[in-house]
N, C-alpha and C positions, 0 to 999 in steps of 0.2 A: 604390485605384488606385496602383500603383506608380510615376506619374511626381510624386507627392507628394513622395519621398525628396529631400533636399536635394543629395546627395553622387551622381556617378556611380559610387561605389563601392558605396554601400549598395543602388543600385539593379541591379547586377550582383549582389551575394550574395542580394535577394530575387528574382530571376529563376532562379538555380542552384537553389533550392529550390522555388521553382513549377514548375522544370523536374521535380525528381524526382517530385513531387505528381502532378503531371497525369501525370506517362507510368504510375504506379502506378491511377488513377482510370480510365486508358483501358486496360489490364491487365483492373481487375474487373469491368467491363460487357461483355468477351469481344471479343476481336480477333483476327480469322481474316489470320495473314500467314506464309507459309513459313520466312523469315530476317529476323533481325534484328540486329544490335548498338547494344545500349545501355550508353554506359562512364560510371561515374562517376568521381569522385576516388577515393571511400570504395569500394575493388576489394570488400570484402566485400558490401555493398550491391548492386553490378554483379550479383556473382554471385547476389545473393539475388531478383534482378529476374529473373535470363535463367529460373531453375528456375521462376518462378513462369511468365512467360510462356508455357515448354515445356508448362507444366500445364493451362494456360487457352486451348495452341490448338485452340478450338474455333469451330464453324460460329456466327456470332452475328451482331450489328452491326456492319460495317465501320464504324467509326469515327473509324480510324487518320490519316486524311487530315486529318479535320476537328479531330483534337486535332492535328497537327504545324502547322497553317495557326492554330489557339490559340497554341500555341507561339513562333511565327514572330512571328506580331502579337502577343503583350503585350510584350514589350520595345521594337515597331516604332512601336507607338500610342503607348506612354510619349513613348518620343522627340518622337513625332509632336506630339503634344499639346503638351507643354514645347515645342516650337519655336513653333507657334501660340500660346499665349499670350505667350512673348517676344515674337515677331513684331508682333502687337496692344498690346501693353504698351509697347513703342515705336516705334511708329509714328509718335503724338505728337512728338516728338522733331523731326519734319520736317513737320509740320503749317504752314501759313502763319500770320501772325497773325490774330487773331481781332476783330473791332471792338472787344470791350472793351479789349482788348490795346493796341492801337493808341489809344484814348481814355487807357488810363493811362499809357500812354506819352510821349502829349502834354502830357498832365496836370503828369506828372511834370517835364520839362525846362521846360515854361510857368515853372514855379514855381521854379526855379532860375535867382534873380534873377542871377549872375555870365555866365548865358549871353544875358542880354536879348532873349529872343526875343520878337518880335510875330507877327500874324497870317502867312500863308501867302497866301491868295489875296485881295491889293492891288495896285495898280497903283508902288505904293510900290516902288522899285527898292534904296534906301539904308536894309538893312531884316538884321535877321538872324531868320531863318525857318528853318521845317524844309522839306526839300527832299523826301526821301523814306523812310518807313520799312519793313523786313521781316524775317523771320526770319534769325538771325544762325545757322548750322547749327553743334551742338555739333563737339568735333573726334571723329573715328572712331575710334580707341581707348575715348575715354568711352562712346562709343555703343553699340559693338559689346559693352560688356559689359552694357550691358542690355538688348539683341538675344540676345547666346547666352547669358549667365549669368541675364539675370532681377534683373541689380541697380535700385539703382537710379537712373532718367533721373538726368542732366546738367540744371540747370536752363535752363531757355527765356529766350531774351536774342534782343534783337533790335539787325539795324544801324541805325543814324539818321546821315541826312547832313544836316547843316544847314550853311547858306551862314550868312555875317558880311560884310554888305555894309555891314551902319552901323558904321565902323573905317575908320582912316587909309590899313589892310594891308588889305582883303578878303579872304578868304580861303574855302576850303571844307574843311569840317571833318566827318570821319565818330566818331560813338563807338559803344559797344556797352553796352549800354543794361537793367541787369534786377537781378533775378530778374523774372519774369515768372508770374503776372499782375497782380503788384504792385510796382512798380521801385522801389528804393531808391538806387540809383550807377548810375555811367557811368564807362567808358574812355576814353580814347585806343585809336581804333584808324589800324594806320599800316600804310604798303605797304613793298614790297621798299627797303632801303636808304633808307626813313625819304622817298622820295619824295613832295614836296610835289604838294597837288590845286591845278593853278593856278585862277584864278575865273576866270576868262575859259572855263574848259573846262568849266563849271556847262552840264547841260539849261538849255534855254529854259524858263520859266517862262509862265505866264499872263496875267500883268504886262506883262513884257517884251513876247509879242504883242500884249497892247492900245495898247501903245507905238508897235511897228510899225505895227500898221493908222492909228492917228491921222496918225503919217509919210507914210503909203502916200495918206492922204485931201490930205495938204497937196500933195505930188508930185503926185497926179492935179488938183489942183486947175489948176497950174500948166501942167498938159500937156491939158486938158480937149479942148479946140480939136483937138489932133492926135488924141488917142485916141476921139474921137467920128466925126471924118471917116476913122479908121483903122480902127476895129473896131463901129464902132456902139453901143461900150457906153461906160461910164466910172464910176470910183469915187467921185468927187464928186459928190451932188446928184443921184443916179439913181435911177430905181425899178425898173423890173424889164428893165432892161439895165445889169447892174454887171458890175462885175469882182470878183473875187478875188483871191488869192497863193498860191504854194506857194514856200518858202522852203527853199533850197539849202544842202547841209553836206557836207565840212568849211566852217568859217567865218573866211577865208584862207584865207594859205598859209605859214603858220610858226606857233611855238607863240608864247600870248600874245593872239593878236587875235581879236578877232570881229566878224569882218565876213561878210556874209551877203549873198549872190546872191540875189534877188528877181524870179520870175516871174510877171505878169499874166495871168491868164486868165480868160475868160468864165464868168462865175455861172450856170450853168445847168449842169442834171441832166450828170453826169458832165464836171465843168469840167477834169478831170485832163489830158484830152485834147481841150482849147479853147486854147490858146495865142494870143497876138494880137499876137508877135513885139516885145513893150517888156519890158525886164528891168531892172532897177537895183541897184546894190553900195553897200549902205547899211551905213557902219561906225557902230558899238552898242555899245560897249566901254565907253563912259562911263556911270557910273549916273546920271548927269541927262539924261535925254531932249531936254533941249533945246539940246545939243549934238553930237548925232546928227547926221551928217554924208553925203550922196549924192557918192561918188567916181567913180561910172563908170556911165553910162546905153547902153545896147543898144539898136537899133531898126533891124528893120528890116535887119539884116548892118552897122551903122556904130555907132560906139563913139564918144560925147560923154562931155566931160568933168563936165556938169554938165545940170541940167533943162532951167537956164535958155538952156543955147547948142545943146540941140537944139532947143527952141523955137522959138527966134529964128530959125537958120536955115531950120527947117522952113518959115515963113515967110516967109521971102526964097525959098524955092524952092531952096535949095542941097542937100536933102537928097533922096535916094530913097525917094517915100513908098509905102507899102504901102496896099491897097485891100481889106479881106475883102468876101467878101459879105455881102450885105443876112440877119441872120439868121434864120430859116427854122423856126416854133416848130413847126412840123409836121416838121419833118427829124427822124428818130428816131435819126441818129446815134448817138449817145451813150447811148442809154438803152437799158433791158431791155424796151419794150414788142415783142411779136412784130410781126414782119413777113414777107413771103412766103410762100410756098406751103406750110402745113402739110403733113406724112403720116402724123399720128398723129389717133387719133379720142380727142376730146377729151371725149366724154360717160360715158367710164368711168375710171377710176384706172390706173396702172402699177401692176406689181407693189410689193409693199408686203411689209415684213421683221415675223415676228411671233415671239411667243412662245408656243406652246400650249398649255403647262402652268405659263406665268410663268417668269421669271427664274431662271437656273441657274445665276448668280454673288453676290458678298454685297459689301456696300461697305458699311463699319463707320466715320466718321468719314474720314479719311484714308485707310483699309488696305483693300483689295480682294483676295478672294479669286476666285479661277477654276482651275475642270478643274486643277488639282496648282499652279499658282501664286499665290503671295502678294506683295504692296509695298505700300509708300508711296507717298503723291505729295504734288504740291504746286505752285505755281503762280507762280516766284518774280517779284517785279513785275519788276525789270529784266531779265531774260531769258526767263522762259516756264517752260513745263511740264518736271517732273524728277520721277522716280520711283526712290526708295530702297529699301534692305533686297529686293532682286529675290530671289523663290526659287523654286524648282521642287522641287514634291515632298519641302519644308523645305529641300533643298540650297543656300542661297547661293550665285547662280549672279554676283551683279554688289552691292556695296554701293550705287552711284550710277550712272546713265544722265540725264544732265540737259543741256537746250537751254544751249549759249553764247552764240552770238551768229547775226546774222545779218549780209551783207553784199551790197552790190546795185552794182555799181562802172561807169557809166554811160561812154559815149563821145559826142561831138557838135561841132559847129561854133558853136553859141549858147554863152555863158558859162555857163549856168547847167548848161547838158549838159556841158561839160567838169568843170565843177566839181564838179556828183553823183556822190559816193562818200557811197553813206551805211552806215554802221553802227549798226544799228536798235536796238541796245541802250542808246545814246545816247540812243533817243527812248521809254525804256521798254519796250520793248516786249512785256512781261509783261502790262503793264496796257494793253492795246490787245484784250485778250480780250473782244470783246463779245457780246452776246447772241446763243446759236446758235437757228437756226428746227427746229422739230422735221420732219420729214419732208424736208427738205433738207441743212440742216446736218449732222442727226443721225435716225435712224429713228425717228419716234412713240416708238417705244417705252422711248428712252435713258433711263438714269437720269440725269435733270440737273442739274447743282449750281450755284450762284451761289461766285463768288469776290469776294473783297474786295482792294480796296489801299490805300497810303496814299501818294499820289503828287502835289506842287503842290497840295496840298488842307490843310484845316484839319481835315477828319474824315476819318473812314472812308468809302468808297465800294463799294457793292454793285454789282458788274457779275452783272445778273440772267441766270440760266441759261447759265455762259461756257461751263463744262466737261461735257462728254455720255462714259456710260459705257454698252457696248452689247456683245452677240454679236452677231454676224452670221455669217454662211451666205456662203463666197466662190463660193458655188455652182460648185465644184470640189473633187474629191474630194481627199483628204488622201493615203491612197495607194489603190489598187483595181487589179486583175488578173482578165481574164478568161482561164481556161484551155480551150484548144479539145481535143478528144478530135480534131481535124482528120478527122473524118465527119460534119461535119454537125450535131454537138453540144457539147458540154462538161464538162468533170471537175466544175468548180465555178466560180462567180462570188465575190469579196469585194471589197467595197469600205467604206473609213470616207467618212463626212460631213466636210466640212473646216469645222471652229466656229472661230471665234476671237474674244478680248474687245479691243475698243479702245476704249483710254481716247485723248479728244483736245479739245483748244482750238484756237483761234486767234490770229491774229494782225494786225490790220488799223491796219498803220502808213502812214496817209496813204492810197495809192495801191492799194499793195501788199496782198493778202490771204495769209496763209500758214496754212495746215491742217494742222496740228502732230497725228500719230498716235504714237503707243508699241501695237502689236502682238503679243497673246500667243497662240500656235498651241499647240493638245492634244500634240504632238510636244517640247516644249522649247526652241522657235524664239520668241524674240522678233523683231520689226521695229521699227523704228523708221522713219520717213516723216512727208516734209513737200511735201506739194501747193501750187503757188501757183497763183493765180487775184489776179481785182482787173483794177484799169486801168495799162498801159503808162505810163510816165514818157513823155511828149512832150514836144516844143518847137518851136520856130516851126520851118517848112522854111526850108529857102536852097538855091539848087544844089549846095552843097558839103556839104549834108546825106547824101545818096547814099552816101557815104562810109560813113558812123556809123549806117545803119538805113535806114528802109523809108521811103515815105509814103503815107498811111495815108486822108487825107482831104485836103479844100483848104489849104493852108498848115502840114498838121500833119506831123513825121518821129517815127516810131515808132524812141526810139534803144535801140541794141545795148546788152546792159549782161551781166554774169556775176553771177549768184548765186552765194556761198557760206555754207554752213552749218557750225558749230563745235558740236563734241557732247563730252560727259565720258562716257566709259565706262570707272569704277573698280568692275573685274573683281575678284573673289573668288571662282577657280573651286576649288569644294571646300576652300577656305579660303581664307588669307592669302598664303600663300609661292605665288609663279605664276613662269613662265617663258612666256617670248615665242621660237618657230620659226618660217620662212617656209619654204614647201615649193610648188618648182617643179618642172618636167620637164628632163632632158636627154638626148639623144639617144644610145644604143649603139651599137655595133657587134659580133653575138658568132657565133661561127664556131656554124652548124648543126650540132647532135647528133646530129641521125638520118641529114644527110647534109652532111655535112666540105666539101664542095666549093661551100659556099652560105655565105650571109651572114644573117644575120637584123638587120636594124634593127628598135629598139623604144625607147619612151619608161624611163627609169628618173627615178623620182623620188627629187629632192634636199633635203635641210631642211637649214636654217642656222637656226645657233641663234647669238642675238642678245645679245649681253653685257653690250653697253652701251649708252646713253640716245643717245648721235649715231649709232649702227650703226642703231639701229630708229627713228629719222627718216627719212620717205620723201619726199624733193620731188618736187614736180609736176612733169613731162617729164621723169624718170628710170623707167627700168625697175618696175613696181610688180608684186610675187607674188601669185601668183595665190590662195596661201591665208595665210594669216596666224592664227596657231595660238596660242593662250595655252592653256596648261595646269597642272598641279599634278604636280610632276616626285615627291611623296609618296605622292601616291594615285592606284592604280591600277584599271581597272575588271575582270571577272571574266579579261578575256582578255589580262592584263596589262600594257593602253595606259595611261599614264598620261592622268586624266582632263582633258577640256578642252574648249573652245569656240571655234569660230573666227567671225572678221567679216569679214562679206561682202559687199561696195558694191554698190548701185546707184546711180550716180554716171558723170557724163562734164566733172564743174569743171574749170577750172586754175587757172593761176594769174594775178593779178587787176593786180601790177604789178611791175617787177623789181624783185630785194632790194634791201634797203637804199634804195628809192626813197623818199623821203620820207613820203608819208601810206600807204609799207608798212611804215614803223618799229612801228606802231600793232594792226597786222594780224599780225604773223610770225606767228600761227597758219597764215594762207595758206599758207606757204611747201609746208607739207606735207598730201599725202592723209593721212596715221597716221604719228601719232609717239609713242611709249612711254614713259613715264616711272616712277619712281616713287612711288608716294603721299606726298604732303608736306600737312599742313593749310596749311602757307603756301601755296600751290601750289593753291588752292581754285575759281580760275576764270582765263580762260585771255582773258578782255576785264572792259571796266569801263563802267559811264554816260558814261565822261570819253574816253573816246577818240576817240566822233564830233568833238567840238568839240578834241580836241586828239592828233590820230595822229601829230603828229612827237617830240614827246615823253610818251609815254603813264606811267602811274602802273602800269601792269599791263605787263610784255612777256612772250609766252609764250617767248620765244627763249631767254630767263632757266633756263627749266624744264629746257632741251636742253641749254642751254651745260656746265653742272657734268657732264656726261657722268656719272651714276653707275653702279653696275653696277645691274642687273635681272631677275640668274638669282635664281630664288627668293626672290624679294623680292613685294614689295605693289603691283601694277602699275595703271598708269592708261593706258587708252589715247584718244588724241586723236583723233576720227575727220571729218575734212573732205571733204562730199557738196555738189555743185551743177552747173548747165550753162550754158549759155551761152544765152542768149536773143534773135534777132535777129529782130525783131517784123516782123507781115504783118500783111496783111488780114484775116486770120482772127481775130486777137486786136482787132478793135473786134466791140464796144464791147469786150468783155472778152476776158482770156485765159483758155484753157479752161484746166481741170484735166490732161487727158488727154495723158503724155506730160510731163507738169512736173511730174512726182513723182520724187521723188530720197529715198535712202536707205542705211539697211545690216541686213544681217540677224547679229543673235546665234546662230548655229549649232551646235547640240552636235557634238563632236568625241569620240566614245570617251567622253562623259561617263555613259554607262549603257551597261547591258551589253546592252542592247536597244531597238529603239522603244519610247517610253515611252507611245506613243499606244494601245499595246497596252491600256491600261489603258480606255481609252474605250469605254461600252456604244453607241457609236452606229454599230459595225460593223454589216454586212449578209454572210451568208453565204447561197450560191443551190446546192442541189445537185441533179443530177436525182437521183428519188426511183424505186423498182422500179417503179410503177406506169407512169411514164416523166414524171412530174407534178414542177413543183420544188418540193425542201423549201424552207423559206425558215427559217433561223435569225438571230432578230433579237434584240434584248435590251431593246427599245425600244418602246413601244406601237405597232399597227400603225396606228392611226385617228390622223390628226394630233390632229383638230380644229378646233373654231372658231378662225379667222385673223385677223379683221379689227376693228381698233380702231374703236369706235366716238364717238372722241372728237374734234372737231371740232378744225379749225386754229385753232392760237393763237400769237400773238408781240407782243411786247409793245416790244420793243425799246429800252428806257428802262435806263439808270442813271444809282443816281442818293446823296446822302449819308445814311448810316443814322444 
């Protein structure tokens, strides 16, 4: 096999001579062709070829096709091949860690007595512990030479952030941590301008909750009296009328503190949306718990200073008390059991997605192959789902497509509604990927995968069946044409089958559920999509609720809030060197040719091409193009476009609070729908864990990225893509919100980058012609009899994770 050769040179001189081989071997077994020319280097040979051919035109085997389609493919498959084994050979590379990984990891730092670490999950506050661990990703130069060349990998290193809470300075401290899967050293790893992680902007820990709720039990103790005659539950001394908490972030409102909005609600099935109008601001910043301090208590639309003096005066009668009702264990509110008037018949199945010959993609470790595309993925804990080395048909169509962050930015009249801006990467949100149900989550038939992480924990943790890998049928065609003979009949019908693979996880931080897709269409179209679902953030009503959101039930306001979504998409179209154009419409005006005394208006389109890193920054409520073009200004396709890709929103976000507003120092990725940069490994992610608990002075700003304005023609481009909408909750969204309609995204779209539909290549065309007889032929490539459809394999979920 000629992709053995080491050199593209050697495999160019064994192809010149395979070529002269074969066209002599298709010469001796007789080929019937009127004209030919075949030229070599060696003119004497040329000519000793064409006499021989003159000799041998005779009537025989046409052959001729099937030795040039030889031809064509051995130097195509070499390639081909060598790309797939690179492709596979590092994959690895962006693999997440693995349990053992993670155990020698621990192992490792345990044992290095200079960093005195203890356990992880204690109640112990004044502790230095590891915080969280994951795969540290080599930088892209290393990588990419053992993606194209075949060298080899960079070794495997992971980040480790450990807190230092027993020390005079607290502090938070990240290293990088390997060789892996056996660690010998660690680094210092540090941010832009050597920016310190303050400890105060540390996740919440597990500790720290049990902390909180023992508070929350002493607070309700003291307020028992009022929240018994207020809401019929309480958190003191209850059985099956308690309450709960959902705890509010940022935590303030400056960098430094942490102090945390705290709302009560009802313990019963879907408490998200039980509010019972008592909130409290409990500052937490001391690591002795017992100096944990109540600053400001909520009830009811009136603001105390302490427990003890709404108490008191609630019982003097000075206070406006609130009355819920008597609660109602039959009210299904809140939950998913049915109610009202079915009109579906429930004694048989809905349609059901199958496979009838099995599975027609591969999923090798990490790397997944389908219909001409190959990547990576990976699951990263603090942010989510990322898929590397992206290729079509071995082209390098994207190095990295990977989740940032999420953002949910809330409005409202209660403190705790004003206060909700959360930024979900702060709470993991990697590791919020829980067990998908087959036949809902994902079709029966998904390939499932269990992910692991290492998050507030002393081991590894198996989140069983998180990520589901599947084709599906969008039961719409891909493209199809009916042509009418306009009597009655027809030239010919074609239409392709629309397959596509989606890899996806979730997300279920708190309230919120988000359904994280990556989308690969037969055509060269990647998607990318994220559906939410889950329960509505509520809060107690008040009249001045109305304002901020809906109401939704007795005492509850469904508030207003804006999703936004942060993506990496580091494009390598047909290579390295890319350029970014935006290409709009502007209006003409051109004097009629056939008759002068007329006018013709017509759209002509206009591209600009974008130089610099603050030219391709788009902010929100500015003019945005309607196509946005990366391409490779090097290579061109047959009909001389230079090749490329454009991204294409589905999106109606904005923007979430003016610049330079304080908890939007944290965020500047908002500022912009798509903003352009160039590839930098410093420049690796665009938020941090530390931003929720600290967005006035963040450790990460992407603003950083934009400010150096560098150039961007022909350079190595990164594009920043911001998708989300606005969400102002109804009726419809209790208990939950649907799906339908809260999907938001963008599409990777070839632009010129082949010299045809690439879909062409898929046997699941259908072609219909009528036939003399007047009957249709039917040309298909495809077995006509599906087959058996239906899984026979009973519902299963198991729902559990748990430490391996």
């Amino acid at each position: 096999m000629v992709y053995g050769f080491p050199t593209l040179l050697s495999r160019r001189r064994l192809l010149k001579g395979a070529l002269e081989d074969l066209i002599f071997t298709c010469l001796q077994v007789g080929i019937r062709r009127e004209t030919t020319a075949v030229i070599f280097p060696d003119k004497k040979r040329s000519a000793d070829t064409l006499r021989t051919w003159n000799k041998r035109n005779l009537e025989g085997v046409d052959m001729w096709c099937h030795c040039l389609l030889l031809l064509s493919t051995l130097g195509m498959s070499a390639a081909v091949s060598r790309g797939r084994e690179n492709a596979i050979h590092g994959a690895s590379m962006f693999a997440d860690l693995t349990p053992r990984e993670m155990n020698a990891l621990r192992d490792f730092l345990m044992s290095r007595k200079e960093l005195g670490l203890t356990a992880t999950r204690t109640k112990e506050l004044k502790k230095n512990s590891i915080i969280l661990m994951e795969l540290h990703l080599p930088r892209k130069h290393d990588a990419l030479r053992a993606l194209d060349r075949g060298q080899a990998k960079p070794m495997r290193q992971a980040r480790v952030v450990v807190q230092f809470g027993n020390q005079p300075q607290p502090n938070i401290t990240e290293y990088i941590v390997g060789p892996l899967p056996s660690p010998t050293s660690y680094q210092l790893k540090t941010f832009k301008d050597n920016r310190p992680i303050k400890f105060e902007s540390r996740p919440m820990s597990w500790g720290e909750y049990e902390h909180i709720s023992a508070l929350l039990e002493k607070i309700t103790q003291k307020a028992h009296k009022l929240l018994l005659e207020s809401t019929g539950f309480s958190m003191y001394n209850c059985s099956n009328r308690c309450l709960t908490f959902s705890d509010i972030a940022p935590r303030g409102l400056a960098s430094g503190e942490r102090r945390t909005w705290i709302m009560l609600q009802k313990f019963v099935e879907g408490y998200f949306i039980h509010p019972v109008g008592f909130e409290v601001l409990v500052n937490h910043q001391n690591l002795d718990p017992e100096q944990w301090t109540v600053e400001k208590v909520w009830y009811n639309g009136q603001y105390f200073d302490s427990v003890e003096e709404l108490v008191e005066r609630y019982d003097k009668g000075e206070v406006n008390k609130s009355k819920l009702p008597e609660h109602d264990d039959q009210d299904l509110y809140s939950t998913y059991i049915p109610r009202g008037h079915g009109n579906t018949r429930t004694d048989i199945h809905g349609p059901k997605l199958v496979e009838p010959q099995g599975p027609r993609y591969h999923v090798e470790g990490n790397f997944v192959e389908y219909a001409g595309w190959s990547f990576a993925f990976r699951v990263r804990s603090s942010a989510g789902l990322q898929v590397f080395d992206l290729r079509f048909n071995g082209d390098r169509v994207a190095y990295e497509i990977s989740l940032q962050e999420a953002i949910a930015f809330y409005s409202g009249d209660t403190p705790a509604a004003m206060q909700t801006k959360y930024i979900d990467a702060g709470w993991a949100m990697g590791t919020s990927d829980y067990e998908l149900a087959p036949g809902i989550d994902c079709p029966e038939i998904a390939t499932f995968l269990d992910v692991y992480h290492y998050y507030d924990t002393d081991k590894p943790v198996r989140y069983r069946n998180a990520l589901c890998i599947f084709e599906m049928t969008t039961a719409m065609p891909l493209r199809r044409h009916f042509n009418s003979d306009f009597n009655g009949g027809y030239n010919f019908y074609g239409g392709l089958e629309n397959h596509v693979l989606v890899i996806r996880t979730t997300s279920t931080v708190y309230n919120y559920d988000y359904i994280w897709d990556f989308v690969f269409y037969q055509n060269g179209v990647m998607e990318s999509r994220v559906s939410a679902t889950g329960y509505i953030h509520a809060t107690f009503f008040t009249p001045q609720g109305l304002h901020y959101g809906t109401k939704v039930y007795n005492h509850v306001l469904g508030n207003l809030h804006t999703h936004l979504v942060h993506y990496k998409v580091d494009l390598d179209i047909a290579g390295r060197e890319n350029s970014f154009e935006t290409m709009d419409l502007n209006y003409e005006e051109l004097t009629n040719p056939w008759s002068p005394e007329h006018k013709i208006k017509q759209s002509r389109l206009v591209r600009t091409q974008h130089e610099k890193e603050r030219n391709a920054a788009f902010r929100f409520g500015k003019k945005f193009p309607r196509y946005l073009h990366f391409y490779n200004p090097n290579q061109n396709n047959k009909w001389g476009h230079a090749r490329g890709y454009r991204i294409q929103y589905n999106s109606h976000g904005h923007s979430v609070l003016p610049r330079g507003w304080r908890e939007e120092n944290g965020i500047t990725w908002s500022r912009y729908q798509l903003a352009v940069t160039r590839h930098r490994d410093s420049e690796a992610t665009s938020s941090s864990i530390y931003t929720q608990n600290d967005p006035w002075e963040p450790v990460v700003s992407f603003e950083d990225y934009v400010r150096n304005n560098e150039n961007i023609v022909n350079q190595d481009l990164v594009a920043w893509v911001t998708v989300g909408f606005l969400h102002v909750p109804h009726s419809e969204d209790i208990p939950n919100t649907a799906t339908p309609g809260n999907a938001v995204g963008f599409f990777l779209r070839p632009f010129n980058f082949f010299d045809e539909d690439p879909s062409l290549a898929s046997r699941n065309t259908v072609i219909v012609r009528p036939g003399k007889d007047g009957k249709p032929q039917v040309q298909r490539w495809t077995p006509e009899v599906v087959g058996h459809c239906v899984s026979d394999k009973p519902f299963f979920y198991n729902g559990t994770y748990s430490g391996v």
